[in-house]
Backbone as a ProteinNet text record, in pm:
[ID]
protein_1_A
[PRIMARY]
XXXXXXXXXXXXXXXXXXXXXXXXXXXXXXXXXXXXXXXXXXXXXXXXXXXXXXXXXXXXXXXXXXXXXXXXXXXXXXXXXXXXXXXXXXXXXXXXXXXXXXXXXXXXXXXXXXXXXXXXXXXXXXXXXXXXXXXXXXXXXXXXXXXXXXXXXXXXXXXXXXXXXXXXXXXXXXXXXXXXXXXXXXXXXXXXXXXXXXXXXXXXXXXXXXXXXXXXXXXXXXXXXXXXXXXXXXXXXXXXXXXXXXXXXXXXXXXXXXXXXXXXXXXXXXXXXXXXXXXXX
[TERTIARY]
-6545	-6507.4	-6603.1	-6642.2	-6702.6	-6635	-6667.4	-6600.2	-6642.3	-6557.4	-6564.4	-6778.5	-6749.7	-6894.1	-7031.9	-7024.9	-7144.5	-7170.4	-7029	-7056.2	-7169.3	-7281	-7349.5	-7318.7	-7390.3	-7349.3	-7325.7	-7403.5	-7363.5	-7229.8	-7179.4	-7102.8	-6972	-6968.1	-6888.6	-6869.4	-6950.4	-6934.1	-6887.8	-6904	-6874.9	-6680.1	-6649.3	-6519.9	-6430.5	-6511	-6468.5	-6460.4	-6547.8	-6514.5	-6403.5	-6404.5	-6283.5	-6109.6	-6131.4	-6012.2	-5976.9	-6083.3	-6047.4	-6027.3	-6034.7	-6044	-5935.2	-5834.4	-5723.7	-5645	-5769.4	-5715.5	-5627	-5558.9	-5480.2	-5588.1	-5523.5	-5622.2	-5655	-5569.4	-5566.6	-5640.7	-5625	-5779.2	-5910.3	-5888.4	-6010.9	-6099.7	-6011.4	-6038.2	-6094.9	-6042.6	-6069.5	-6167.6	-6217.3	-6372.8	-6460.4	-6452.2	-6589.4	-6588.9	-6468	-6478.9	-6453.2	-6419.4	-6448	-6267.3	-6240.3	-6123.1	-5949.4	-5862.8	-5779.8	-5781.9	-5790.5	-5771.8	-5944.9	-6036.7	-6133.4	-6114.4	-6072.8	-6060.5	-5968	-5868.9	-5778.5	-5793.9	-5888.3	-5940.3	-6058.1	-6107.6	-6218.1	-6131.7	-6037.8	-5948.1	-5913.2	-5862.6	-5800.8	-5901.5	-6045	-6185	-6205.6	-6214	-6293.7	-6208.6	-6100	-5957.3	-5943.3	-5983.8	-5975.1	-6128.6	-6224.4	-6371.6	-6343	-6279.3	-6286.4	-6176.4	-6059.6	-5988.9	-6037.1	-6093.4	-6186.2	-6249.6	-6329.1	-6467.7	-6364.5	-6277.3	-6228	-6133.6	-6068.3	-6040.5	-6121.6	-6212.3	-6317.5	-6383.4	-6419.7	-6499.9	-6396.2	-6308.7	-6223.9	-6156.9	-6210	-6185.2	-6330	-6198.3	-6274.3	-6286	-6214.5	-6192.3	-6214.2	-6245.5	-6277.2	-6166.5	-6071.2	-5979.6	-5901.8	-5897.2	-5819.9	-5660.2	-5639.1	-5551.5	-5486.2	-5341.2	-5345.7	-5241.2	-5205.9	-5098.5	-5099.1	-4888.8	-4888.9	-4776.6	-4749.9	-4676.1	-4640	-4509.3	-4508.7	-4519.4	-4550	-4581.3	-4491.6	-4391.7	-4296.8	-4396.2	-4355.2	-4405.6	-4314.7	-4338.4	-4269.5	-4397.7	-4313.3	-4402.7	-4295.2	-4354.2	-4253.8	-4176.6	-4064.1	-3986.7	-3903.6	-3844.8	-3760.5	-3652	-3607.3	-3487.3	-3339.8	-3332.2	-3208.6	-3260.5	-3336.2	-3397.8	-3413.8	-3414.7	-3455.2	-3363.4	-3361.2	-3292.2	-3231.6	-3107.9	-2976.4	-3071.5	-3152	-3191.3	-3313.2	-3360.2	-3465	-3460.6	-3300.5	-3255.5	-3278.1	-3385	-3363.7	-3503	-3571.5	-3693.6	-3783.9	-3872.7	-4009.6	-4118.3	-4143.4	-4264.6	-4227.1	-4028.7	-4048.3	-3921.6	-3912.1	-3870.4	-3959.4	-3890.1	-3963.9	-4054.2	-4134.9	-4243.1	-4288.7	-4328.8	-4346.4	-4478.5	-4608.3	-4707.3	-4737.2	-4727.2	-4752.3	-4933.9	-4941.8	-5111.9	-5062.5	-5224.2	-5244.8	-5370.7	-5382.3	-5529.9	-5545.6	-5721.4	-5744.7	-5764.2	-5679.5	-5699.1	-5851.3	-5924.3	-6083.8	-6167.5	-6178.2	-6243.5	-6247.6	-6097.9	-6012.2	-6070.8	-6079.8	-6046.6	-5933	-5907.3	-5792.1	-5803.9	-5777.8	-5798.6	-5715.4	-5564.5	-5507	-5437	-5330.5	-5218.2	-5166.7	-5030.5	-4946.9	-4836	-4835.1	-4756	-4652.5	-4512.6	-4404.7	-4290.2	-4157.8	-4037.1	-4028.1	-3967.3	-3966.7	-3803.7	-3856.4	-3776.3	-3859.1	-3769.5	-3823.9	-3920.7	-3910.9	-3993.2	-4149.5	-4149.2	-4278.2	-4324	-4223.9	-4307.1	-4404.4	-4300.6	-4345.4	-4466.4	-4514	-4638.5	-4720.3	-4721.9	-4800.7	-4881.1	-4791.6	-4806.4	-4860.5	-4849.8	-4904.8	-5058	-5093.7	-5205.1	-5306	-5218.7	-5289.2	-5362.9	-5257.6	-5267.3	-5395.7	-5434.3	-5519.5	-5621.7	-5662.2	-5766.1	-5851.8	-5777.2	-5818.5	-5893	-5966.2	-5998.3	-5952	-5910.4	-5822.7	-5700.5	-5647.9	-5502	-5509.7	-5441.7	-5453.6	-5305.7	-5281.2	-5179.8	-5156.1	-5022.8	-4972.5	-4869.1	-4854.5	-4760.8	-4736.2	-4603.7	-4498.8	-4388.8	-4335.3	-4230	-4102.6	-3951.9	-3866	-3797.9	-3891.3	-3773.4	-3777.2	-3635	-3629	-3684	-3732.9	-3784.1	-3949.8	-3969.1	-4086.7	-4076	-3937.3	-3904.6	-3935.7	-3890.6	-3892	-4072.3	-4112.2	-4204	-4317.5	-4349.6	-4462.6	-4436.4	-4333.3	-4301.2	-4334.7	-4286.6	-4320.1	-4459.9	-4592.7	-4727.6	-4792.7	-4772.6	-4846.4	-4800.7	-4599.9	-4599.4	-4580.3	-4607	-4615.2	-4770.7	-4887.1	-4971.2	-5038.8	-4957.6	-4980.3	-4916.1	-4933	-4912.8	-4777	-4675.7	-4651.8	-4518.6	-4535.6	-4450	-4396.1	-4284.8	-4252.2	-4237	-4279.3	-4217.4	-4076.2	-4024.5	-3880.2	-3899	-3883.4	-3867.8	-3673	-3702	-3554.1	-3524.1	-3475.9	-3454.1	-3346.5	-3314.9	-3264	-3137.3	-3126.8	-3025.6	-2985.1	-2821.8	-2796.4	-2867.6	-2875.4	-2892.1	-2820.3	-2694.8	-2675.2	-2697.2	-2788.7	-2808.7	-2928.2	-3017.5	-3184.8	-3158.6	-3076.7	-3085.3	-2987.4	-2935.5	-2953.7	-3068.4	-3171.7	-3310.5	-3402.3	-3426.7	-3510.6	-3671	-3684.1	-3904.8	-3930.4	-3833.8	-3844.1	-3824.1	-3870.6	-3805.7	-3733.1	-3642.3	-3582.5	-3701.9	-3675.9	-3723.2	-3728.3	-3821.7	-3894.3	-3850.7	-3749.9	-3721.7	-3763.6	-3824.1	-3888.7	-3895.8	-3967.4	-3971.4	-3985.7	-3967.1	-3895	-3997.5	-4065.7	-4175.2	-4106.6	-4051	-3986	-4133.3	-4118.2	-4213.9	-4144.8	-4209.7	-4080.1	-4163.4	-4312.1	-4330.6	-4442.1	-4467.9	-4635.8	-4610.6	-4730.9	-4746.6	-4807	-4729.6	-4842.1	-4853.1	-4979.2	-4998.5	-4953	-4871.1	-4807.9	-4874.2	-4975	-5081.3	-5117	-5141.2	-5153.8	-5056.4	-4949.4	-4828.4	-4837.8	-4822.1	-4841.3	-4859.1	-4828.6	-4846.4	-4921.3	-4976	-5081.1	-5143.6	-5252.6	-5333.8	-5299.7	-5190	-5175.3	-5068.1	-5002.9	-4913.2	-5064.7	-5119.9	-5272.9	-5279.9	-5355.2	-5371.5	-5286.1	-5126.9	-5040.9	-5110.3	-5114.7	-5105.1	-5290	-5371	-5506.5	-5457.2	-5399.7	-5386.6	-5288.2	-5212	-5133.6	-5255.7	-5335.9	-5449.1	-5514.7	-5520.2	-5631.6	-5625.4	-5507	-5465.5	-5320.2	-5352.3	-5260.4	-5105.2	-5169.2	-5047.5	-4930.3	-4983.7	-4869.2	-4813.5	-4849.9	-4783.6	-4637.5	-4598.4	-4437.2	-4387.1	-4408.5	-4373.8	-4438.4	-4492.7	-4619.8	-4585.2	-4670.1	-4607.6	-4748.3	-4835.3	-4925	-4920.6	-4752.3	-4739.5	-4807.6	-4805	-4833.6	-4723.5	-4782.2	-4691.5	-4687.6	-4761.7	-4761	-4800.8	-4759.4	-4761.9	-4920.9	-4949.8	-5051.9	-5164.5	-5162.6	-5244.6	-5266.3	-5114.3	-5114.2	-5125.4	-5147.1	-5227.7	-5431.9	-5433.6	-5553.8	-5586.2	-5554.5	-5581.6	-5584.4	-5527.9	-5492.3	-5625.2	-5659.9	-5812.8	-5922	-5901	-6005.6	-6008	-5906.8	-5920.1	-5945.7	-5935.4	-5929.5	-6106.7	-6134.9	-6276.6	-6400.5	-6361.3	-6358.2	-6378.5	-6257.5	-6221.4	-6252.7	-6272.1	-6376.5	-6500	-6606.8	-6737.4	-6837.5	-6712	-6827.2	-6822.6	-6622	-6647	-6679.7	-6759.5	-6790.6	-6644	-6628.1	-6513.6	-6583.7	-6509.9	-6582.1	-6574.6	-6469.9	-6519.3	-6610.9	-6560.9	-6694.4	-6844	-6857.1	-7026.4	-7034.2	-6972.4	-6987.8	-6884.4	-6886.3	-6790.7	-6687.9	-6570	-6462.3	-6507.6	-6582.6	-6635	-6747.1	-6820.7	-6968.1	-6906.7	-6795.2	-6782.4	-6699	-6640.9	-6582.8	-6659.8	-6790.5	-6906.2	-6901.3	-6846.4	-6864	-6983.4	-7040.8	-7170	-7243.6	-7344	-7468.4	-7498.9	-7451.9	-7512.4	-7394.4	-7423.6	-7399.2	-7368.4	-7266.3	-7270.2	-7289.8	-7295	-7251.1	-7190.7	-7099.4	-7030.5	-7071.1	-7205.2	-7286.9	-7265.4	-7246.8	-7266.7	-7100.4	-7017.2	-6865.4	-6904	-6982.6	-6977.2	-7021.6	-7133.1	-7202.7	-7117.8	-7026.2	-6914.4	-6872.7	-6858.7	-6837.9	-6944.2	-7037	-7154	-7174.8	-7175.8	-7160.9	-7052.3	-6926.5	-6830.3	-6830.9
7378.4	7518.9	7605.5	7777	7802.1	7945.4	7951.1	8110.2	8248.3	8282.3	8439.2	8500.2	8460.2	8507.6	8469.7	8338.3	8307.8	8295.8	8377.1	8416.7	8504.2	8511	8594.3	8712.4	8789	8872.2	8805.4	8697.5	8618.1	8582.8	8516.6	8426.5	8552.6	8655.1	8712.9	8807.7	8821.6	8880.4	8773.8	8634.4	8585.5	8578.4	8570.8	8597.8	8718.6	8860.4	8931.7	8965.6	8888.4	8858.1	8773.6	8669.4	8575.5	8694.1	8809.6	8826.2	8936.1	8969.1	9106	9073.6	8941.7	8891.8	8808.3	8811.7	8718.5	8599.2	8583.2	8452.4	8451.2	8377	8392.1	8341.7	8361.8	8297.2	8155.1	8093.9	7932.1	7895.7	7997.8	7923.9	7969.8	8052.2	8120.7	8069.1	7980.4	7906	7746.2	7716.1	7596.3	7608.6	7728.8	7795.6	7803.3	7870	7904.6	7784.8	7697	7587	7677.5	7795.6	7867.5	7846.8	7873.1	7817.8	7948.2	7927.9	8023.5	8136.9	8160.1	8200.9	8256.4	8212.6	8305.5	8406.3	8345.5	8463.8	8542.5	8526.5	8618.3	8728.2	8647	8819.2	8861.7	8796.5	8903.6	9029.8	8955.7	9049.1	9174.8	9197.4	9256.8	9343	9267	9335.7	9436.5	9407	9439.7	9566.9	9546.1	9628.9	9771.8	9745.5	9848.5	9962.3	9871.2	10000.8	10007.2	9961.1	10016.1	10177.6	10121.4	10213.1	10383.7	10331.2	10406.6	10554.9	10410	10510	10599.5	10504.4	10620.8	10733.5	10732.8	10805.1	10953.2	10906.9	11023.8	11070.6	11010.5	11066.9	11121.7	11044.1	11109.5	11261.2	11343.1	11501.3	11567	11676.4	11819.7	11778.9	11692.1	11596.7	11729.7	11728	11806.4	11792.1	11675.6	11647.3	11691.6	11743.6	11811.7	11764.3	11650.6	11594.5	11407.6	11429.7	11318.9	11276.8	11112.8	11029.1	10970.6	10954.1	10891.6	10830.1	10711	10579	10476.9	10393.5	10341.9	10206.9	10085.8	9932.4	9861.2	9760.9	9673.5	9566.3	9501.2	9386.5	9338.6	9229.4	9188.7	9119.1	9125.6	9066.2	8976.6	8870.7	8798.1	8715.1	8751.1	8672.5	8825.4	8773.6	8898.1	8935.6	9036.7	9110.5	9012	8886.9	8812.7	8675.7	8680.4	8597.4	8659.8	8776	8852.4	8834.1	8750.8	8686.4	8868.9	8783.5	8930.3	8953	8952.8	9002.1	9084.7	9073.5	9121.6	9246.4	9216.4	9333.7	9465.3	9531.7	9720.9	9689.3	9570.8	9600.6	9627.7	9756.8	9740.3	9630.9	9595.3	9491.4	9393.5	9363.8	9211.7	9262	9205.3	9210	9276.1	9372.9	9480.7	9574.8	9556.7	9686.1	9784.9	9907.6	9959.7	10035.2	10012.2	10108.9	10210.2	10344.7	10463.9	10476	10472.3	10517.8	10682.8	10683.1	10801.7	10786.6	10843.4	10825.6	10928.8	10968.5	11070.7	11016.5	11116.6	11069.5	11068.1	11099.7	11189.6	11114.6	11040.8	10953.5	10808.3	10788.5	10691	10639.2	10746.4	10755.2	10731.4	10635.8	10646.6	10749.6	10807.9	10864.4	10837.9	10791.7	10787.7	10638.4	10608.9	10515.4	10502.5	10437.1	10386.2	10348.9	10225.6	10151.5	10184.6	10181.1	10211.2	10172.4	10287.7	10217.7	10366.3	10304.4	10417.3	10480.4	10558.8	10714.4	10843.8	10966.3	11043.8	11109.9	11028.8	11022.2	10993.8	10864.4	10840.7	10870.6	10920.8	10976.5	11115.9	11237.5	11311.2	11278.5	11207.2	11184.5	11161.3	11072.8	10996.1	11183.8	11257.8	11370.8	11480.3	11467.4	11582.2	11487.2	11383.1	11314.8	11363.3	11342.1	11342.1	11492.2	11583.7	11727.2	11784.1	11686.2	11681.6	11663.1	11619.3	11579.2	11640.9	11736.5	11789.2	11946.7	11989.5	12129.6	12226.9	12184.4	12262.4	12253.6	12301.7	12354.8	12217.7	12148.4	12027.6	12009.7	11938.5	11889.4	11705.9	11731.4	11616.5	11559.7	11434	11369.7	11278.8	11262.1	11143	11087.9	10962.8	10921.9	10999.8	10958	11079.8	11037.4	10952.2	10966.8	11120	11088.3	11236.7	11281.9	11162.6	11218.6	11300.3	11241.3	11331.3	11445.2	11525	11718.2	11752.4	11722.5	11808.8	11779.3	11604.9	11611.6	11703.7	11716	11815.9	11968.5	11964.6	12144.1	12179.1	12043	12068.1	12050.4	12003.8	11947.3	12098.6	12111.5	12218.8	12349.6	12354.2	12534.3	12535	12670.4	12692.5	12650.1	12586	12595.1	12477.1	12480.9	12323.4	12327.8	12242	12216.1	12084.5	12097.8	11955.1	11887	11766.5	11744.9	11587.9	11576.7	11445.4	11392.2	11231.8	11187.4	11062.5	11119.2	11023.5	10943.4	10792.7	10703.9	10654.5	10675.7	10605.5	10478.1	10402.8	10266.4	10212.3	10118.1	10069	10009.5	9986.7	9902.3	9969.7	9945.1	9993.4	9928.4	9973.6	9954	9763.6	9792.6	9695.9	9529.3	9568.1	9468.8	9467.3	9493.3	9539.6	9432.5	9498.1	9349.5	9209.7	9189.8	9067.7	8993.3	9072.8	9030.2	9000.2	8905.9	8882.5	8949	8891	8952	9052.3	9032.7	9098.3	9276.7	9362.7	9465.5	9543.6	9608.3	9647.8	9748	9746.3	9823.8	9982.1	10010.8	10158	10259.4	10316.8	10335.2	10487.8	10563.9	10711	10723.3	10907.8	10944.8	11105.6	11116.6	11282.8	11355.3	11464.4	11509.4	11649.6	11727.7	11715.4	11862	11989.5	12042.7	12062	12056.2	12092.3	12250	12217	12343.8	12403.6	12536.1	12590.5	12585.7	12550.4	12541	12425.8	12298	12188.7	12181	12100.9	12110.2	11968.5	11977.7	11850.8	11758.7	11799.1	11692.7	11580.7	11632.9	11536.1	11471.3	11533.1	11448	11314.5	11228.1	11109.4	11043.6	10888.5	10790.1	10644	10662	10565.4	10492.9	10584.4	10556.3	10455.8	10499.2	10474.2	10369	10311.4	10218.2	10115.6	10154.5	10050.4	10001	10073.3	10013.8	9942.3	9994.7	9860.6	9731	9722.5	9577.2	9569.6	9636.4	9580	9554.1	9593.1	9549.3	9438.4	9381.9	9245.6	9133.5	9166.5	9086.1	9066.8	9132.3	9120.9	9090.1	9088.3	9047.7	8987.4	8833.1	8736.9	8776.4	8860.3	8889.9	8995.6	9022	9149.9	9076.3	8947.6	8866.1	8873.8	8878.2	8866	8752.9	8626.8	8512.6	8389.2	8404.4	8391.1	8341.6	8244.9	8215.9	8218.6	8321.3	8400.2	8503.7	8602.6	8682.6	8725.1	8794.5	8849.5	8821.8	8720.1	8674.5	8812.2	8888.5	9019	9146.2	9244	9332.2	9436.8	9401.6	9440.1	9375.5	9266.1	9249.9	9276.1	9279.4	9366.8	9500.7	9607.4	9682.3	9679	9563.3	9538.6	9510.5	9410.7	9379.9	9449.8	9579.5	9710.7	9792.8	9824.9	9933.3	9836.7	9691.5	9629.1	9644.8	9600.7	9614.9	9750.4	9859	9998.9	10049	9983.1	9997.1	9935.2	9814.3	9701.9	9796.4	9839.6	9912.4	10052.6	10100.8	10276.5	10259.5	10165.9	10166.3	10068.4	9978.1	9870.3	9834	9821.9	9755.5	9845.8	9850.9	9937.3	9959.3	10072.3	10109	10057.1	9997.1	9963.2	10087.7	10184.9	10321.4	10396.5	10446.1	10545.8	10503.5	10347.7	10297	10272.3	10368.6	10389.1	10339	10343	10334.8	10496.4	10487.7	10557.3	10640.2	10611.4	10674.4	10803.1	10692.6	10783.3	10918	10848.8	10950.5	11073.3	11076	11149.1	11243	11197.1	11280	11203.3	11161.6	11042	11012.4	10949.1	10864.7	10883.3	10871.9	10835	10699.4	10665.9	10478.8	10381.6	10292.5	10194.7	10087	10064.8	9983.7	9833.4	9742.5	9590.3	9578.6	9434.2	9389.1	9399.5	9400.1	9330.1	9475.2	9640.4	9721.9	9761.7	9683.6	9681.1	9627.8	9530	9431.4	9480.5	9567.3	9649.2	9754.3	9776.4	9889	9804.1	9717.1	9651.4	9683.8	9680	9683.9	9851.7	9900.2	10092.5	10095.8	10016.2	10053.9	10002.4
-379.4	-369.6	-451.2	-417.4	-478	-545.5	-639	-724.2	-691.5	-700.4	-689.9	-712	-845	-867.4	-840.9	-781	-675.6	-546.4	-482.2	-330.4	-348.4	-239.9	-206.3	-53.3	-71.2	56.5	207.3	230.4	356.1	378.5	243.1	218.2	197.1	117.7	185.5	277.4	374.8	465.5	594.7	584.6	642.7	621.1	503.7	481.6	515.5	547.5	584.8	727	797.4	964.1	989.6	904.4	949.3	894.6	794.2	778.1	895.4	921.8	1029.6	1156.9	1189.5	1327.4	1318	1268.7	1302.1	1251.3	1113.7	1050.1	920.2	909.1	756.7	668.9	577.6	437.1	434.9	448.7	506.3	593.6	703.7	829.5	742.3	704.5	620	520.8	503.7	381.9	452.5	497.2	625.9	722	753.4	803	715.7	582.9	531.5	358.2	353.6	227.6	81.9	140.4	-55.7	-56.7	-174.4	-210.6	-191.6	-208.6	-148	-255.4	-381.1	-489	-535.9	-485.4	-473.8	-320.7	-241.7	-112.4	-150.6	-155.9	-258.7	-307.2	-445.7	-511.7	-463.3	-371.4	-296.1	-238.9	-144.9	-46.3	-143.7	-264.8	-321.8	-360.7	-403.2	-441.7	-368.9	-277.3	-130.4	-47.1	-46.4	-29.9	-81.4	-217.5	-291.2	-305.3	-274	-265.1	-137.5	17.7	117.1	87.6	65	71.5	-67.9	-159.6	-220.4	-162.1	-45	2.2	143	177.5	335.1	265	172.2	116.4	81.9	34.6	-2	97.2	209	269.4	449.2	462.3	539.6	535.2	524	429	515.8	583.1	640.3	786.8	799.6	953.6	1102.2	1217.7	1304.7	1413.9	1362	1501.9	1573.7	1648.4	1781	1820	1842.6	1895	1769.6	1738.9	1675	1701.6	1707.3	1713.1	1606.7	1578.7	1479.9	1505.1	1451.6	1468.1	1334.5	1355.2	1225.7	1270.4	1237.2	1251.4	1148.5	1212.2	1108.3	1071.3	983.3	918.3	814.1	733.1	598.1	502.5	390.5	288	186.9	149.3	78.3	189.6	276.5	366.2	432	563.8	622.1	526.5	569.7	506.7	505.7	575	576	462.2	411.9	347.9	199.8	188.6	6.6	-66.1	-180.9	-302.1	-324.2	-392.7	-425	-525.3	-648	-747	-699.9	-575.3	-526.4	-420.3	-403.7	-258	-296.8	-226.9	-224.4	-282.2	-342.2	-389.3	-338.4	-374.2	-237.3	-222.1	-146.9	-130.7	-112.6	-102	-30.4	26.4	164	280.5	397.5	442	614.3	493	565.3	503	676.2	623.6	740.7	726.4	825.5	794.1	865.4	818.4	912.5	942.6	1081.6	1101.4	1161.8	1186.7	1244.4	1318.8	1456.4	1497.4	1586.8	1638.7	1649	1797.8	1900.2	2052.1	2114.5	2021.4	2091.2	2051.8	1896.8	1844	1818	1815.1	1776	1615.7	1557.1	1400.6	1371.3	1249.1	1171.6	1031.6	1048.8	925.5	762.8	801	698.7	761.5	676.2	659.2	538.4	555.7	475.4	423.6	351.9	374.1	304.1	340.7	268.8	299	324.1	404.1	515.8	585.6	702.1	680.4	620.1	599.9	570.8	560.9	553.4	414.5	298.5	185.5	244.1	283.7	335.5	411.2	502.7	659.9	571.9	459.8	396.7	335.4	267.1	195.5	263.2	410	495.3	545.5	622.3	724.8	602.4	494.3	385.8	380	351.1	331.4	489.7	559	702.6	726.5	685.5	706	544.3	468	359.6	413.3	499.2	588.3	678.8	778.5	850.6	835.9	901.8	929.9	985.3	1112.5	1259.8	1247	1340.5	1369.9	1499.3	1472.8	1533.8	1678.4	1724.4	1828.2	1814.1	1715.5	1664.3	1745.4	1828	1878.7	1779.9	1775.8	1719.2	1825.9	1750	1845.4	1811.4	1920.7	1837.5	1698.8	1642.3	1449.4	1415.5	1366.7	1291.5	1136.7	1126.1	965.7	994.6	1097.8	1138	1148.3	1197.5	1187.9	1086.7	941.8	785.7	761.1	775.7	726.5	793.9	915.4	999.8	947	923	874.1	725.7	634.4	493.2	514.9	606.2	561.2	611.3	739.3	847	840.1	831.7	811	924.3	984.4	1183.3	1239.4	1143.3	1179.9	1217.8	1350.1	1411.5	1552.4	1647	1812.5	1774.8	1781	1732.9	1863.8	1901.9	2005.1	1981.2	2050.8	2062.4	2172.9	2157.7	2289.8	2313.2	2339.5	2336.3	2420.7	2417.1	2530.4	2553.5	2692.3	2714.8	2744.8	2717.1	2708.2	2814.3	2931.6	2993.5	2989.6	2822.7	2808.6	2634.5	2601.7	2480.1	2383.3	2264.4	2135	2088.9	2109.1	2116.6	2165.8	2286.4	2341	2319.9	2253.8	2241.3	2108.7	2062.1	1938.5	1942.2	2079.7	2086.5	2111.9	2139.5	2210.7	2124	2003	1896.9	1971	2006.2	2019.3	2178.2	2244.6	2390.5	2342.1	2375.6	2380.5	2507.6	2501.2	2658.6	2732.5	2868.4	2907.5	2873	2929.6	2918.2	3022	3046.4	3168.5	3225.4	3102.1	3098.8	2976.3	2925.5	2839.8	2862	2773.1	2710.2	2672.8	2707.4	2580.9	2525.8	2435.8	2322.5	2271.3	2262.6	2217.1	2079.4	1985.3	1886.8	1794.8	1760.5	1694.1	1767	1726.3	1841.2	2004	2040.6	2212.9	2218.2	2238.3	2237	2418	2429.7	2543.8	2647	2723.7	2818.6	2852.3	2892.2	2930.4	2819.3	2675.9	2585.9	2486.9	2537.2	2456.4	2519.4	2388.7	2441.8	2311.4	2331.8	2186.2	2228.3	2356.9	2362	2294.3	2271.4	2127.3	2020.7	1997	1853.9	1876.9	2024.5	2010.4	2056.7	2153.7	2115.1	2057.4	1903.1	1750.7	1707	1749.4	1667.9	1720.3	1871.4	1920.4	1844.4	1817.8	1783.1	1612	1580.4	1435.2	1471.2	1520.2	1531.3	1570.7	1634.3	1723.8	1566.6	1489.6	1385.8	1297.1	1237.4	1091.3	1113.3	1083.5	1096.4	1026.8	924.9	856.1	928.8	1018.8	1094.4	1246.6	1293	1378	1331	1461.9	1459	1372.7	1496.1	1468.7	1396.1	1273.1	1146	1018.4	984.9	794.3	738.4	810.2	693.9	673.6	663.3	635.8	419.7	390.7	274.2	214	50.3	37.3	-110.1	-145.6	-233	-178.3	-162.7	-140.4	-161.9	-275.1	-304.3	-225.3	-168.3	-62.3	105.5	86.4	226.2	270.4	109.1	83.8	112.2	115.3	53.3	180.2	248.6	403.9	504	500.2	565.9	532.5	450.6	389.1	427.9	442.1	455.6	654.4	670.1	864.2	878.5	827.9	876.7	873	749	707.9	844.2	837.8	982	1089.4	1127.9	1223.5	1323.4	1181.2	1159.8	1145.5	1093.9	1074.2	1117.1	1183.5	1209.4	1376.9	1403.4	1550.3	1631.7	1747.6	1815.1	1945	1944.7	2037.4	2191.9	2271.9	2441.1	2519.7	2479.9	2604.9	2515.4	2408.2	2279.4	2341.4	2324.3	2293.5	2127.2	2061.3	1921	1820.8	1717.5	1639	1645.1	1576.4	1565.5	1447.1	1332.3	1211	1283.4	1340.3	1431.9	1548.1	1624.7	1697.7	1609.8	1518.7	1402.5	1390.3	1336.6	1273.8	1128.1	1097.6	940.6	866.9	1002.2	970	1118.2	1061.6	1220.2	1222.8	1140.7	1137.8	1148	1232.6	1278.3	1170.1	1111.5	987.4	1014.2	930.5	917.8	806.6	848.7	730.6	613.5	591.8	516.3	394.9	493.6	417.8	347.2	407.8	376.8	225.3	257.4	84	-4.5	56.6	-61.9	-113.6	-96.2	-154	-290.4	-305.1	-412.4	-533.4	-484.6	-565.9	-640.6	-555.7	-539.4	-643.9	-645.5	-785.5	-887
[MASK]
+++++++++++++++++++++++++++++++++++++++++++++++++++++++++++++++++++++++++++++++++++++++++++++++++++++++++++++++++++++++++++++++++++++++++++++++++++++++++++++++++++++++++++++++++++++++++++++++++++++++++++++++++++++++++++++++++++++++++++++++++++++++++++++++++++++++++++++++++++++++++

């Protein structure tokens, strides 16, 4: 096995393809021979100058049109599984991550991870609205914590709509259904503030990204025991795929990356320049 401090840039950049593409730490570790506890604190390394640099430089954003969505997951074990001394604690059981993405670029600009209520939806939609330049046209799904938070971030100065989907079958019976979800049987579009425009209400986009972030990081599979077993890394695995995600993979309709078509960057990154963020702090 080799340590933290004599990976070279190959060596971890080769670690950072295997985490963005699907593998737990364990295959990861079983691909490239370095040990679980040096990948580890790379992840956490590495995690933290991505989320650093998108932070800073995501600011004064040009985006027109945005979706936003929340993604379940757990950390530690599910919610029927969290020790009584541990219940109500954050970071082990359901964790929930709010994205946001730009219909035009397919920028992410923000996320984050929290519990899905209206506290976090609030911080997530004030961060988001920190970002931008324009008077934008925001779709959400219909949670209601999304009403207070778009009004406390934007004011009247925003397009903002929802889209309600109707479901086939009750509530009740949706959760007898462990992994199936019921049918889709329509949806609602819901103007709620401004004049948003019909044509682009919609949550496409951004229910996309869920399924590309399940495809990508082992840790957000449904049915999985390389979920995150600390929180702070599934922090860390999140800034690292987003980084991944925004600067390096090239989008198949763009041509480009999601950073490039932004206006971010003109360059075409590699992993290689993900690693060098380490170095830069």
């Amino acid at each position: 096995m080799v340590s933290m401090n004599r990976l070279n840039t190959d060596e971890r950049s080769q670690i950072i393809r295997c985490l963005v593409d699907g593998n737990s730490i364990r295959a990861t570790v079983r691909i490239t021979g370095f040990s679980k506890n040096t990948i580890t604190k790379f992840l956490v390394e590495i995690g933290a100058a991505c989320s650093k640099y998108q932070d800073e430089h995501f600011r004064n954003l040009t985006s027109r049109r945005i979706q936003v969505d929340e993604i379940w997951s757990f950390v530690g074990c599910k919610n029927k599984n969290v020790p009584a001394e541990k219940a109500g604690k954050f970071g082990v059981g359901s964790v929930w991550t709010f994205t946001a993405i730009d219909a035009d670029t397919k920028l992410v600009p923000c996320w984050l991870v929290g519990t899905r209520d209206g506290g976090c939806a609030t911080e997530f939609i004030q961060d988001l609205a920190a970002r931008l330049r324009n008077r934008i046209q925001l779709t959400s799904d219909g949670h209601k914590m999304y009403l207070e938070a778009v009004e406390d971030a934007f004011g009247a100065d925003i397009d903002f709509a929802q889209l309600v989907k109707i479901y086939g079958e009750s509530a009740e019976a949706v959760q007898q259904k462990r992994y199936s979800p019921a049918d889709c049987v329509g949806c609602e579009k819901h103007a709620i503030m401004g004049s948003p425009d019909p044509k682009h209400v919609s949550t496409s986009y951004v229910e996309r990204q869920n399924l590309t972030m399940r495809m990508s990081m082992r840790r957000f599979t449904r049915l999985t025991n390389g979920f995150s077993k600390k929180v702070e890394n599934h922090v860390a695995a999140l800034a690292l795929y987003f980084m991944y995600y925004n600067f390096v993979r090239i989008h198949q309709t763009l041509r480009v990356t999601p950073a490039m078509a932004a206006g971010v960057t003109d360059t075409l990154w590699d992993v290689a320049d993900i690693v060098a963020l380490l170095d830069s702090n």
